[in-house]
MDAnalysis code that builds the backbone (N, CA, C; Angstrom):
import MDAnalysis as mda
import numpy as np

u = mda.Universe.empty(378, n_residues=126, atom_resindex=np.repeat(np.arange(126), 3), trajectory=True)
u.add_TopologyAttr("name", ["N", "CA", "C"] * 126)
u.add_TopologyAttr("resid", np.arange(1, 127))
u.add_TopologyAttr("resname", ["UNK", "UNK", "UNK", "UNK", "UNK", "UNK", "UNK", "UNK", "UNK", "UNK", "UNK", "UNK", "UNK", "UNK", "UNK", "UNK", "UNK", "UNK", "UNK", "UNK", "UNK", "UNK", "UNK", "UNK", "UNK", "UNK", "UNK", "UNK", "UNK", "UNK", "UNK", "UNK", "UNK", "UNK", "UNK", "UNK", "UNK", "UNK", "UNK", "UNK", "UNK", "UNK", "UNK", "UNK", "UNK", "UNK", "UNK", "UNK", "UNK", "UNK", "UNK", "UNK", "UNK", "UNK", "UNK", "UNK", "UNK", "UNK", "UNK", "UNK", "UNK", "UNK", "UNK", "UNK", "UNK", "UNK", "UNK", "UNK", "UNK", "UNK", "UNK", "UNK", "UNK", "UNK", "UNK", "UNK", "UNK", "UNK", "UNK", "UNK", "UNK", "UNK", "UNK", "UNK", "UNK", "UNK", "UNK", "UNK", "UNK", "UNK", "UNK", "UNK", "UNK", "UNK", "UNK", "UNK", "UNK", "UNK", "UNK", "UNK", "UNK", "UNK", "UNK", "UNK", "UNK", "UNK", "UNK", "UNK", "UNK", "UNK", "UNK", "UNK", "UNK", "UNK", "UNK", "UNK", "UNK", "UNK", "UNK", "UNK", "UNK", "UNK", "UNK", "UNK", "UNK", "UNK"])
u.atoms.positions = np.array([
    [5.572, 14.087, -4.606],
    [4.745, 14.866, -3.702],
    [4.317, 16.150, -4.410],
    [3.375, 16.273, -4.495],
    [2.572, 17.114, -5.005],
    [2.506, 18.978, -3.750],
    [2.682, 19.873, -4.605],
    [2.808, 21.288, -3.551],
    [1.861, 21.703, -3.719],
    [1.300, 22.385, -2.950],
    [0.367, 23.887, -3.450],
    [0.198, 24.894, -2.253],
    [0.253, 26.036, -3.154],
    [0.200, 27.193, -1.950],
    [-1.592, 27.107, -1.982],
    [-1.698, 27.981, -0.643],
    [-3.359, 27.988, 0.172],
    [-3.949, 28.744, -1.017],
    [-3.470, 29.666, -1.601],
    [-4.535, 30.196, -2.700],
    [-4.500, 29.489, -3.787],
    [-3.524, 28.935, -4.167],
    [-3.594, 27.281, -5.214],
    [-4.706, 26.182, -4.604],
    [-4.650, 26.417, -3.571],
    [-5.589, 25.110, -3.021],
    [-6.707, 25.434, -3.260],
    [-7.048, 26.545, -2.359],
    [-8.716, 27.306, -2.441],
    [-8.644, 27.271, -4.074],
    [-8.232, 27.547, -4.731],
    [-8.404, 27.718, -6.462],
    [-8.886, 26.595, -6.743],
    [-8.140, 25.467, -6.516],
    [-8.399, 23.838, -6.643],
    [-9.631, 23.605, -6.245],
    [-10.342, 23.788, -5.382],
    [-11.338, 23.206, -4.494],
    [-12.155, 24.270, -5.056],
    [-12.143, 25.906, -5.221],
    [-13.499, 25.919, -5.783],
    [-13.673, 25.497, -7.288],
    [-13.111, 24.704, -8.136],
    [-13.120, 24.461, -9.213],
    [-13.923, 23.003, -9.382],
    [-13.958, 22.611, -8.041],
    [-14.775, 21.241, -7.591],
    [-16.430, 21.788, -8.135],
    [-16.758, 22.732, -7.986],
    [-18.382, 23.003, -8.210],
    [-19.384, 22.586, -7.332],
    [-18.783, 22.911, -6.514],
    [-19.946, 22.169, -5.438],
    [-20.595, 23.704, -4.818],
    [-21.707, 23.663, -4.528],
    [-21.968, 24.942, -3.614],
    [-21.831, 25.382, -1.803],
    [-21.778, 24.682, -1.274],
    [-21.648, 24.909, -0.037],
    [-20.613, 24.122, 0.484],
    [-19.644, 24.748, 1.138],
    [-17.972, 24.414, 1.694],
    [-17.975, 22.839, 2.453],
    [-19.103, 23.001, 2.842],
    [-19.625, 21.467, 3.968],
    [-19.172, 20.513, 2.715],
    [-19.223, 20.660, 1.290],
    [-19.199, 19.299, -0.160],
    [-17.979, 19.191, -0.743],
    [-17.128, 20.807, -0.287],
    [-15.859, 20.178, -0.607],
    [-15.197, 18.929, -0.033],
    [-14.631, 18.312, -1.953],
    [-14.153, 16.665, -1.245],
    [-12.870, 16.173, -0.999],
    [-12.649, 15.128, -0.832],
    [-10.577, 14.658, -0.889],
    [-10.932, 13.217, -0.537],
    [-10.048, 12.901, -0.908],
    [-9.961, 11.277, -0.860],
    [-8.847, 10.842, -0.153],
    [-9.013, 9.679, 0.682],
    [-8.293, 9.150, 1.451],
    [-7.090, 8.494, 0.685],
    [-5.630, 8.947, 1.293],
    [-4.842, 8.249, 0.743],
    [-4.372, 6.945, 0.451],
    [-5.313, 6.343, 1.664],
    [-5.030, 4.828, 1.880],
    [-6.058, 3.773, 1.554],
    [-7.241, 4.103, 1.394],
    [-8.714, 3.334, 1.131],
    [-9.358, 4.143, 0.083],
    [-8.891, 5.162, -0.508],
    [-9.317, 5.618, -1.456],
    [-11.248, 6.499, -1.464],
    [-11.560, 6.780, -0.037],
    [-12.484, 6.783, 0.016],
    [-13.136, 8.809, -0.275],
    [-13.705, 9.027, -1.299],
    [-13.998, 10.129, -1.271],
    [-15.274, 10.744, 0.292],
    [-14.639, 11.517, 0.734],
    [-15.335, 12.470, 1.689],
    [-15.227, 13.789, 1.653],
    [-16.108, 14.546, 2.465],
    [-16.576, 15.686, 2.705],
    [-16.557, 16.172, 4.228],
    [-16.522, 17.258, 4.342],
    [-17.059, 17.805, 6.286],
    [-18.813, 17.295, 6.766],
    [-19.420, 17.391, 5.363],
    [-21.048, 16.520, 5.600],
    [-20.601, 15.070, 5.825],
    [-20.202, 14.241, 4.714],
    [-19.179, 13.402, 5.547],
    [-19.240, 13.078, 6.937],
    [-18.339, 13.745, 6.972],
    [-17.659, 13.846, 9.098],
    [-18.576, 14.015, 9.577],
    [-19.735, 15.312, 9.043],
    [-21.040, 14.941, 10.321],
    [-21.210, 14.160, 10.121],
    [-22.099, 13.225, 9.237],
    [-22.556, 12.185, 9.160],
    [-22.291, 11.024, 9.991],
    [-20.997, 10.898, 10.183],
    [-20.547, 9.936, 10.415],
    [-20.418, 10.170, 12.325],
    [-20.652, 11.492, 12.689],
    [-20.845, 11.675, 14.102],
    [-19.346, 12.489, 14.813],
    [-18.388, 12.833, 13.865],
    [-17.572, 13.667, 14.084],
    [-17.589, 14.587, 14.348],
    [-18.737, 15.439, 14.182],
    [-18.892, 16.599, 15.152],
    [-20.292, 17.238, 14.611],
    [-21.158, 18.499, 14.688],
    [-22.233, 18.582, 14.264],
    [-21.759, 19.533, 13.185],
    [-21.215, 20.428, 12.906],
    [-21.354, 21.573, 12.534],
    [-19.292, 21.197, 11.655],
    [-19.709, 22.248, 10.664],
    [-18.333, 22.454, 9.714],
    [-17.153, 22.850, 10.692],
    [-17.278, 23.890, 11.719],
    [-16.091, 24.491, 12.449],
    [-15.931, 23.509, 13.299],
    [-16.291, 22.153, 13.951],
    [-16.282, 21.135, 14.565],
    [-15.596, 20.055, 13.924],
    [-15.684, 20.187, 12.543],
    [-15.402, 18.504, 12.337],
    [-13.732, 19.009, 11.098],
    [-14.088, 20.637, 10.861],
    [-13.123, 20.892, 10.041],
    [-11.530, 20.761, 10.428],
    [-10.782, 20.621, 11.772],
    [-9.772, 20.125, 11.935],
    [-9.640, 18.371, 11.533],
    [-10.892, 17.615, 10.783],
    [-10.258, 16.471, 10.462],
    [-10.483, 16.559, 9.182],
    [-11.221, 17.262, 8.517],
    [-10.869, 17.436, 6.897],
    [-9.846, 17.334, 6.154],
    [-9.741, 16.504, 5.129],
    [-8.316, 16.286, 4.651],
    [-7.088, 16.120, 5.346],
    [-7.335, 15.206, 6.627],
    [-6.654, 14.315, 7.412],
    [-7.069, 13.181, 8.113],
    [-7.703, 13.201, 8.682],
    [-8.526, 12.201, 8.724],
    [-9.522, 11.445, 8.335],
    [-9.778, 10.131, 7.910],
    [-10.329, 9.628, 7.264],
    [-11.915, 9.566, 7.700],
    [-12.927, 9.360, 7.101],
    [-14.335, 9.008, 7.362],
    [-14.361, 7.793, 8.616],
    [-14.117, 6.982, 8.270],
    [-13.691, 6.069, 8.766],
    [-13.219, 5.864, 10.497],
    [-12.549, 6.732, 10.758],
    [-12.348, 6.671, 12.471],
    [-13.316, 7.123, 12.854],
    [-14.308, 7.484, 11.726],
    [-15.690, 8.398, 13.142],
    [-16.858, 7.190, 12.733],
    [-16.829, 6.315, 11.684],
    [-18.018, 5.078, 11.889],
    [-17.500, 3.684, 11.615],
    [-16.633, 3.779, 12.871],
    [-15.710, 2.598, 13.180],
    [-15.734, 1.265, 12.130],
    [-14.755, 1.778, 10.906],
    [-14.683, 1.322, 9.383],
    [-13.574, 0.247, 9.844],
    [-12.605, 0.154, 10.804],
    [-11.735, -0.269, 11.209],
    [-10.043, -0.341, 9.929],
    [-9.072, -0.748, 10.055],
    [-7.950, -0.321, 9.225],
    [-8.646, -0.977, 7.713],
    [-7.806, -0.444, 6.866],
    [-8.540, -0.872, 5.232],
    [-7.790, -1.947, 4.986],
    [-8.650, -2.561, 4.302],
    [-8.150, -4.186, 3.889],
    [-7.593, -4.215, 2.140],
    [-6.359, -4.686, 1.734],
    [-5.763, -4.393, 0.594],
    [-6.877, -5.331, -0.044],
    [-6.933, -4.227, -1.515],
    [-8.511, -4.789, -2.338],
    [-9.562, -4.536, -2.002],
    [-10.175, -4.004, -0.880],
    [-11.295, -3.987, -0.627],
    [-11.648, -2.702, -1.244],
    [-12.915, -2.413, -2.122],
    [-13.571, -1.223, -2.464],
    [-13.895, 0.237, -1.546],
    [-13.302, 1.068, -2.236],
    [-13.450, 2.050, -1.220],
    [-14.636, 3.077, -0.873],
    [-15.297, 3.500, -0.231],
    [-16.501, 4.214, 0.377],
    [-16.520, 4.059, 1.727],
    [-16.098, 3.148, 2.269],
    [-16.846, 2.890, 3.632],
    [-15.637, 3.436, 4.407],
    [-14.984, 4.179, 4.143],
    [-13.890, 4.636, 5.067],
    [-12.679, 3.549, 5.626],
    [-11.661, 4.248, 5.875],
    [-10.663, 3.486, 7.320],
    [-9.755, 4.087, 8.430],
    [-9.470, 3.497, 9.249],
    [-9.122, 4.429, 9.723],
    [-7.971, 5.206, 9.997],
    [-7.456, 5.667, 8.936],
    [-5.865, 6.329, 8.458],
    [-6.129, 7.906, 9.305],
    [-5.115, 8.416, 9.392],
    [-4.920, 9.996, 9.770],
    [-3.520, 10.138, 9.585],
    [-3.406, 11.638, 9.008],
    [-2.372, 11.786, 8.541],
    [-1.273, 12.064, 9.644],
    [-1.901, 12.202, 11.006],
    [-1.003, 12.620, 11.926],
    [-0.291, 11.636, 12.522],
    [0.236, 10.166, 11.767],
    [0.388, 9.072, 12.502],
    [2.090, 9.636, 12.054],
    [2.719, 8.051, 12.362],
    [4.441, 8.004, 12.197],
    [4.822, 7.665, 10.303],
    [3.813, 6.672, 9.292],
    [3.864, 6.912, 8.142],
    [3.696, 7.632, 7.673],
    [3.593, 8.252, 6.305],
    [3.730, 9.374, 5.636],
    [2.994, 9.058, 4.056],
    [1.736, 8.613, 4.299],
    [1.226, 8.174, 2.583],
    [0.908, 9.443, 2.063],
    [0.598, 10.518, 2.323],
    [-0.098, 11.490, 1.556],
    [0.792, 12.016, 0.112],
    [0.166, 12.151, -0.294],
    [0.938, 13.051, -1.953],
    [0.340, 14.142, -1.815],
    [-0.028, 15.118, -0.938],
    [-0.418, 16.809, -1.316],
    [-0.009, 17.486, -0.050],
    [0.095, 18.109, -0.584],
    [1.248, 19.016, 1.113],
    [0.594, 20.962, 0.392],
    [0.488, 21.345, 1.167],
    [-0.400, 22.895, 1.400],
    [0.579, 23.552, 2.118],
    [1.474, 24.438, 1.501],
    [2.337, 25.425, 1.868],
    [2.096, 26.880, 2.108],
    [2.004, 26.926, 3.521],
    [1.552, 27.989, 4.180],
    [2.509, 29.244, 4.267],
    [2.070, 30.555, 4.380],
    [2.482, 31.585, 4.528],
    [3.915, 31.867, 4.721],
    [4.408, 30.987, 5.606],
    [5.733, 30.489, 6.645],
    [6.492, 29.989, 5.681],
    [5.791, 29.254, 4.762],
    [6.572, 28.205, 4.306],
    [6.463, 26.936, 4.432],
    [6.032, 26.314, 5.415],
    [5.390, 25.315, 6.291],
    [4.541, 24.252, 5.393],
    [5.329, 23.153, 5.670],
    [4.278, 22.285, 4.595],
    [3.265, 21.522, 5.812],
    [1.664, 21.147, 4.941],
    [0.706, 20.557, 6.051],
    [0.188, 19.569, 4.887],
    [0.468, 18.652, 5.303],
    [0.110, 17.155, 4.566],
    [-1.896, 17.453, 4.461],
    [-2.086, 16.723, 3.289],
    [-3.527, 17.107, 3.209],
    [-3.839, 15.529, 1.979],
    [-5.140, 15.104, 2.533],
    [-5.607, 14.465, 1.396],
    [-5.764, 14.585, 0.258],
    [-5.701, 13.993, -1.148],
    [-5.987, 14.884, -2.705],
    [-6.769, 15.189, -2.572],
    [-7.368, 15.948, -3.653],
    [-8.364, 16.808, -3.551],
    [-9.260, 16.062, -4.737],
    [-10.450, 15.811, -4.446],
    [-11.112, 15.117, -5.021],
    [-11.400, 15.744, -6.379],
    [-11.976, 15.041, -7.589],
    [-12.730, 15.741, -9.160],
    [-13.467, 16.341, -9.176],
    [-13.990, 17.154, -9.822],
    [-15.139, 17.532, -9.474],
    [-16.432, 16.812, -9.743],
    [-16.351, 16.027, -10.491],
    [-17.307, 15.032, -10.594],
    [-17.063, 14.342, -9.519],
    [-16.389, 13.477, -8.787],
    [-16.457, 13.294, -7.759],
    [-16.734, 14.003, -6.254],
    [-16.130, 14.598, -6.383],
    [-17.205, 16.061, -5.381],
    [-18.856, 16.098, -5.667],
    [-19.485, 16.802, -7.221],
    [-20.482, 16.571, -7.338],
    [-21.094, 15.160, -6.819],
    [-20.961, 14.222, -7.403],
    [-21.595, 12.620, -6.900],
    [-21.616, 12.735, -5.422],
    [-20.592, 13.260, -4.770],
    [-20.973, 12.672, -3.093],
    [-21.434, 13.960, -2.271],
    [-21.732, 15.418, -3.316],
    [-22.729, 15.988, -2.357],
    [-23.857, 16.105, -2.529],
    [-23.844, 15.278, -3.565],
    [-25.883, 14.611, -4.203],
    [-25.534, 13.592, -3.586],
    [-25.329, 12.888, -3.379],
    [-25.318, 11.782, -2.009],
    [-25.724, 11.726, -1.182],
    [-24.713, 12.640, -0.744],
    [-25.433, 13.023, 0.926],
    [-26.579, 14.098, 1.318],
    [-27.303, 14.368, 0.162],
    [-28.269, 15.270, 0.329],
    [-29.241, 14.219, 0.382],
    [-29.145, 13.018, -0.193],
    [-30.504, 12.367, -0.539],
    [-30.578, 12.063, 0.905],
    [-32.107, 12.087, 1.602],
    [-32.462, 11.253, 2.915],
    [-33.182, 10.044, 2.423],
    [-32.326, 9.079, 3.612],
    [-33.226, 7.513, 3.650],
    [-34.439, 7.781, 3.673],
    [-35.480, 6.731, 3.129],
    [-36.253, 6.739, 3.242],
    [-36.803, 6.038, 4.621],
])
């Protein structure tokens, strides 16, 4: 299990290179699926960053565009629907707060991977 204090984290995540907080990424522990809070809108989790940011790096993409549970082998993007607040315990990154207090959190995505999925989600369908 992997630690980090909140200013280790924020350090981590702005090292992602992304410009706007909505692109910071993390990947699902269980389907492997890189997401974002654009992400979560997207997917209808809420409209706005202060809306959808209690499921950031806990909940998966996936419970908000009914991806249903992940299938072993199957390629990951399309989400599933894991959350860290269940009775298992898959996560490897835990965010140690002020208190002391550990809060389970998804990894934190590459930054190349960050980059790729907030040029992603910028592109509109045609």
């Amino acid at each position: 299990m992997k630690t980090m204090t909140i200013p280790e984290f924020h350090a981590a995540l702005k090292e992602q290179g992304v410009e706007a907080r909505e692109d910071l990424a993390f990947k699902c522990p269980l389907c492997g699926t890189i997401q974002s809070a654009r992400s979560l809108i997207g997917a209808g989790a809420g409209k706005t960053m202060d809306e959808v940011e209690r499921f950031l790096a806990f909940s998966c993409v996936g419970r908000f565009n009914n991806a249903g549970p992940h299938k072993k082998g199957a390629p990951a993007g399309k989400g599933c629907d894991w959350t860290l607040g269940g009775f298992f315990r898959l996560h490897c990154l835990e965010i140690i707060d002020e208190d002391g207090k550990a809060h389970p959190r998804f990894e934190i995505a590459s930054p190349a991977e960050a980059v790729e999925l907030a040029q992603r989600n910028l592109v509109v369908p045609a």
